[in-house]
N, C-alpha and C positions, 0 to 999 in steps of 0.2 A: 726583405724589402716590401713594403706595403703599397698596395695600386693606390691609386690619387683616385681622389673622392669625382664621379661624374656628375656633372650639372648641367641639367636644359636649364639657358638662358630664354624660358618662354613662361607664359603662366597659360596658354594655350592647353585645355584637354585635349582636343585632338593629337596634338604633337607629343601631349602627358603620354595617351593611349596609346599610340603608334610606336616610342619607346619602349613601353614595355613588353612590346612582343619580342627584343629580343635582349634587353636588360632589366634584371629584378630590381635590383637597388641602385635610385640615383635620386638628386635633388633638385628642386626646381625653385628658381630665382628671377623675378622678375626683373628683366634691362632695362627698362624706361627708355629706352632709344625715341629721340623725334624721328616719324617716318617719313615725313615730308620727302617732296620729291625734289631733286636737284634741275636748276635748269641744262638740257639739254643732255639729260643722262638718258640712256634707253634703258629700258624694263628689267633687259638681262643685268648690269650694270645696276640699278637698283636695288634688286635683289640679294645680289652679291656683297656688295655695297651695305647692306641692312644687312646681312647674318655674320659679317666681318663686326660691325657694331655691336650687335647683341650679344655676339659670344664676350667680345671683351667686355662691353659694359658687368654683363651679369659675371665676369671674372673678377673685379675689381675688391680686393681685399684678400682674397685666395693663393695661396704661396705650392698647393699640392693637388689640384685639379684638371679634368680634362672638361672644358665647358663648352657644350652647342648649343650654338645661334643658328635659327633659319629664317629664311623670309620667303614669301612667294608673290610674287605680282603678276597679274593675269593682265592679258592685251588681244586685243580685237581691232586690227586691222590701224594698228599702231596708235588706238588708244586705251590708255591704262584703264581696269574697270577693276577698284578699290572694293572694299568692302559695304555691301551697299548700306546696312543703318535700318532702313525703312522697308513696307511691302513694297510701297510706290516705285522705288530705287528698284530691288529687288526684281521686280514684274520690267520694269525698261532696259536693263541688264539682259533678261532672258529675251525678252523679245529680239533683240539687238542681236543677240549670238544665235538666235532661230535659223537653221539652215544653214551654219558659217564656220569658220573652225576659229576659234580662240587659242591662243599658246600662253603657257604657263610657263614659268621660269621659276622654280623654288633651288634657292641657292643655302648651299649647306658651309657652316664655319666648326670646325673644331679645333678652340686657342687651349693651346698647352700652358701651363700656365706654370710649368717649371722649366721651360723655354724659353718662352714666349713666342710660339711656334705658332701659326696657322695653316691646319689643313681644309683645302676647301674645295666645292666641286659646286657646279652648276646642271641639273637636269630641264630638260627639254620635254615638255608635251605639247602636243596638240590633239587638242578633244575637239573633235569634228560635231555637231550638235545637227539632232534633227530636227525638220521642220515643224515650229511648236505655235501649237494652235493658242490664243488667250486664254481660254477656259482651261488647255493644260497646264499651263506656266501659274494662273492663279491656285489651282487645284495644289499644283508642286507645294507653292510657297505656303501656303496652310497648313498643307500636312507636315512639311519639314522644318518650317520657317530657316532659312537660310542666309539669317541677314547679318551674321558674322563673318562671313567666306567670300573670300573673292572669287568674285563670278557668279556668283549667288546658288550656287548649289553643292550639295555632298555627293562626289560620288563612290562614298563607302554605303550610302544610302539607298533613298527612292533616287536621289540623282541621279543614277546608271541608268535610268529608262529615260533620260534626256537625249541620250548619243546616237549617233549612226557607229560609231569608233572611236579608241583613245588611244595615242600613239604614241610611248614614251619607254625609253630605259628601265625606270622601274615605277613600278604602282602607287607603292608608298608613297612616289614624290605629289602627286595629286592630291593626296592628303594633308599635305602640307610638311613629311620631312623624308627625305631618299635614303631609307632603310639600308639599302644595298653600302651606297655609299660609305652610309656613318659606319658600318659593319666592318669595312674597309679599314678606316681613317682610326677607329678603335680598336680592331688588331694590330695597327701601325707604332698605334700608343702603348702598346703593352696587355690591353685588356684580351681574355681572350672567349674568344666567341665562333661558335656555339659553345 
């Protein structure tokens, strides 16, 4: 019997890189999902909501596949803070989180697709940020330019000298996909790992 073919439903490097720390071969497929926000959903619910999408979207055609979808949406003090786009964005983000704890929600989907099965899990951080002067938060965005990332910063990166503390399950999920998790939800499926 031959294991089903794995697919990130993402076109995300990050989430590319972070996969292959602990699987060699898989594929990656773009889900076009709209990520609009729903009214009156909160962030956890968004999230979740977005990687139950992408997994199926990027499933679509596949009869012998195990396919992840993630998404992660960042909030500060119960507003969403998207991916900022611009420095401008970027620099108002940071300032905004200076001194404050922002919580992540990156929600993980893995649709079986000879089920039509989904497993899924929600991780929880809060990255506690310390008090960031202008000149730091511009200095940041130069060096790293972080204007793909919610929240506007990496911290696989220089972002790690943003924090007082990061508070979560697991590490990976700040990255944008919960290693731990999928590690889980794919030895469940048959694959085995390590």
């Amino acid at each position: 019997m031959s294991l089903p073919t794995v697919v990130l439903g993402s076109t995300s490097r990050y989430r590319a890189e972070l996969l292959r720390r602990i699987l060699s071969e898989f594929e990656q497929r773009a889900p076009g999902t709209d990520e609009a926000a729903l009214p009156h959903e909160t962030p956890r619910e968004r999230a979740l909501r977005l990687a139950v999408a992408k997994a199926r979207a990027a499933a679509e055609g596949l009869d012998d596949a195990l396919v992840i979808g993630s998404d992660q949406v960042a909030e500060l003090e119960g507003v969403v803070l998207d991916k900022p786009g611009t420095r401008e964005r970027a620099h108002a983000q940071l300032v905004a989180s200076s001194g404050r704890e922002v919580h992540f929600h990156t929600a993980l989907c893995l649709h079986d697709t000879r089920t039509g099965q989904d497993r899924v899990h929600v991780d929880h951080t809060v990255a506690t940020f310390r008090s960031l002067s202008s000149e730091e938060i511009t200095r940041y965005i130069e060096r790293e330019q972080p204007l793909d990332c919610a929240g506007s910063f990496k911290c696989e990166g220089l972002g790690i000298a943003l924090f007082e503390r990061i508070d979560n399950e697991d590490p990976s999920a700040l990255i944008g996909l919960p290693l731990i998790a999928l590690a889980r939800m794919l030895r469940e499926a048959g694959i085995s790992l390590p």
